[in-house]
N, C-alpha and C positions, 0 to 999 in steps of 0.2 A: 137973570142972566143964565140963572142953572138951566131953565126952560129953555132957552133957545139953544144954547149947548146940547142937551139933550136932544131935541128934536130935530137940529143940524145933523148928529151922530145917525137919529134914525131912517132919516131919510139916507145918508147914504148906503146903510147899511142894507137899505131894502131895493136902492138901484143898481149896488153889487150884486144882491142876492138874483135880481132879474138878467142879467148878464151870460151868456153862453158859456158854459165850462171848458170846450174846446171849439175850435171853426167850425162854423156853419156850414154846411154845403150849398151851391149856389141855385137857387130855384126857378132860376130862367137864363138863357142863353145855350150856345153852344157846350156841349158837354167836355170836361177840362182834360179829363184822361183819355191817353191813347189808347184803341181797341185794345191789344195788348195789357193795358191794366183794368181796361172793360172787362175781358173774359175772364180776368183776374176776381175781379166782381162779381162775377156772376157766381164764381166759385166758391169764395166767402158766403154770400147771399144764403149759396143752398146747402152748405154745412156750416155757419156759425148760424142764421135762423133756423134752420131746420130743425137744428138740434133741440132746441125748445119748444117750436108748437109749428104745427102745421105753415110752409108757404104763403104768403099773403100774396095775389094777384097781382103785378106789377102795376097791370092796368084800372084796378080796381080804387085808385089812388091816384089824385090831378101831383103834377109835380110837386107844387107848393104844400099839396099835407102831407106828399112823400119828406120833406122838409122837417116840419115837423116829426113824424114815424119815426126817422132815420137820428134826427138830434136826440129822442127818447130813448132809441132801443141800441144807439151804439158803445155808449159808455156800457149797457150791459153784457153788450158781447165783446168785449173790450179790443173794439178795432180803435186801430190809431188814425189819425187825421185822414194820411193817404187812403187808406182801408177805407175810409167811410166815405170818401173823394167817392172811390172808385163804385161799387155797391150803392154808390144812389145815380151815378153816372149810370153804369149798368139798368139800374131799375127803371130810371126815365128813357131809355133808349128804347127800352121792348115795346112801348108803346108808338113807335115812328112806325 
């Protein structure tokens, strides 16, 4: 009984741990933010990345590993949800 207790325990513990710490950005469709918090984005983009290491290419990135990029690198430039809305909205537009 301890066994499956235990193992009940670890599994969840490792389908929380897989779980997004804040909202995902959306990696297909219309983009959510209005130009307005686009160019807002852009501006984060080139002073919260920047600050750390050289511009990555907008284009150089399909939407979907900007997805990925963007969930990795925004908790450490500590944008909030809308911030990191906007700044992958931003990012996926330069390439239209």
């Amino acid at each position: 009984m301890k066994k499956i207790a235990a193992g009940t325990l670890l599994t969840g513990i490792l389908l929380a741990s897989c779980t997004p710490k804040s909202s995902a950005v959306s990696p297909a469709g219309p983009a959510v933010s209005t130009a307005e918090q686009m160019a807002q984005g852009k501006v984060i983009f080139e002073n919260s990345c920047g600050k750390c290491h050289k511009l990555p290419d907008p284009t150089a990135h399909t939407s979907v590993q900007w997805v990925g990029i963007m969930n990795s690198m925004a908790p450490k430039a500590k944008l909030n949800d809308a911030q990191h809305q906007w700044v992958y909205d931003y990012i996926v537009s330069v390439k239209k």
